[in-house]
MIGU-130158 format. One record per residue (C-alpha): residue number from 1; x, y, z. Coordinates in steps of 0.05 Angstrom, whole numbers, m for minus. Layout:
BEGIN
SITE  seq      c1      c2      c3
SITE  NUM       X       Y       Z
...
END
This chain:
BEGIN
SITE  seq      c1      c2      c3
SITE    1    m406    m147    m251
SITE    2    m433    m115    m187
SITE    3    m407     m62    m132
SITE    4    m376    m135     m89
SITE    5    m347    m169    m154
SITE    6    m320     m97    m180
SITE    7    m289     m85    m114
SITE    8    m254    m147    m111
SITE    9    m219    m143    m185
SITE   10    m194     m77    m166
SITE   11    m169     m97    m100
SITE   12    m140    m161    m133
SITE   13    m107    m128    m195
SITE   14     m80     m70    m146
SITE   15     m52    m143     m93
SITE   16     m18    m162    m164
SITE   17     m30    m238    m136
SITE   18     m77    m270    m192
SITE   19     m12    m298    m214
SITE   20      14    m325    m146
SITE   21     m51    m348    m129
SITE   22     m96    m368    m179
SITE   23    m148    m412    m143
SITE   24    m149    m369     m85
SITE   25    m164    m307    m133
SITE   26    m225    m351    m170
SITE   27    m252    m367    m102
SITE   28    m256    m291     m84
SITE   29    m287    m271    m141
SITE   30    m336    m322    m138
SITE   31    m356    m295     m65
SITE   32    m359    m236     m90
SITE   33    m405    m259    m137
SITE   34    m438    m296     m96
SITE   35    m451    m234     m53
SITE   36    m471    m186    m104
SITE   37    m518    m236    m120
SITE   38    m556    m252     m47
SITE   39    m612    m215     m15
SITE   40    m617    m257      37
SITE   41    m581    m215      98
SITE   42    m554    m277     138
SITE   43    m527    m308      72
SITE   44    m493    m241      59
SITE   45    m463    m246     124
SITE   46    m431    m310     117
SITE   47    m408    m295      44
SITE   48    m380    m231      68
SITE   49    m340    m258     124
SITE   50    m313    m312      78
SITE   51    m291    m261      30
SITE   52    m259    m230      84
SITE   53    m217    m280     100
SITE   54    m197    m302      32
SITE   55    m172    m233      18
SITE   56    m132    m234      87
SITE   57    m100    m289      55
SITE   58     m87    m255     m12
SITE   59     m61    m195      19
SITE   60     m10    m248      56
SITE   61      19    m271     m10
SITE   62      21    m215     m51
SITE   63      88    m192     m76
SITE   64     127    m144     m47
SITE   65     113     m78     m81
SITE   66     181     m50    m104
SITE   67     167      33    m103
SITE   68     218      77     m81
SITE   69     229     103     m18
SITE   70     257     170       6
SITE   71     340     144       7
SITE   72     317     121     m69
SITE   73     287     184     m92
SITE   74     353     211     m62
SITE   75     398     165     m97
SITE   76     358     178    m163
SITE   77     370     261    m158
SITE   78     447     250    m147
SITE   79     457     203    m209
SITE   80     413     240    m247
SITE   81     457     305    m221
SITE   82     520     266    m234
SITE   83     497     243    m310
SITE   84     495     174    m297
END
C-alpha cells in the first residue's frame, strides 16, 4: 500500500464503519488505490474528489463513539470513591 491507500485504512479503522458499510469501505480503498497509483494530475483530481466524497459519507454512518465525557469521568471517581 501507498501514502493514499494507508491513509484511508487508518482513517477507516479509526470511522469503525467497515462493518456498517462494507461496499462503501471497498470503494474507498479502491480510490485510494486508484490514486496512489495515477500520475496523471487531472486523473488525480477527479479520484481525489471522489474519495472525498465517499469518505463524507463514511464519516455520516459511522457509529457513535461511546468515550466518556467529563459528568462520566465524574460519576466514575464517586463509585470508585464509594467502592462500587
Amino acid at each position: 500500500m501507498a501514502g493514499a491507500e494507508d491513509a484511508t485504512r487508518l482513517e477507516i479503522d479509526d470511522l469503525g464503519v467497515e462493518q456498517v458499510a462494507p461496499g462503501m469501505t471497498a470503494i474507498a480503498l479502491s480510490l485510494a488505490a486508484a490514486l496512489d497509483a495515477t500520475d496523471a494530475p487531472t486523473s488525480a483530481a477527479v479520484v481525489a474528489r471522489e474519495l472525498r466524497a465517499t469518505l463524507l459519507e463514511l464519516r455520516k454512518v459511522a457509529p457513535v463513539a461511546t468515550e466518556g465525557d467529563a459528568l462520566d469521568d465524574l460519576a466514575a471517581r464517586r463509585a470508585a470513591r464509594r467502592g462500587a
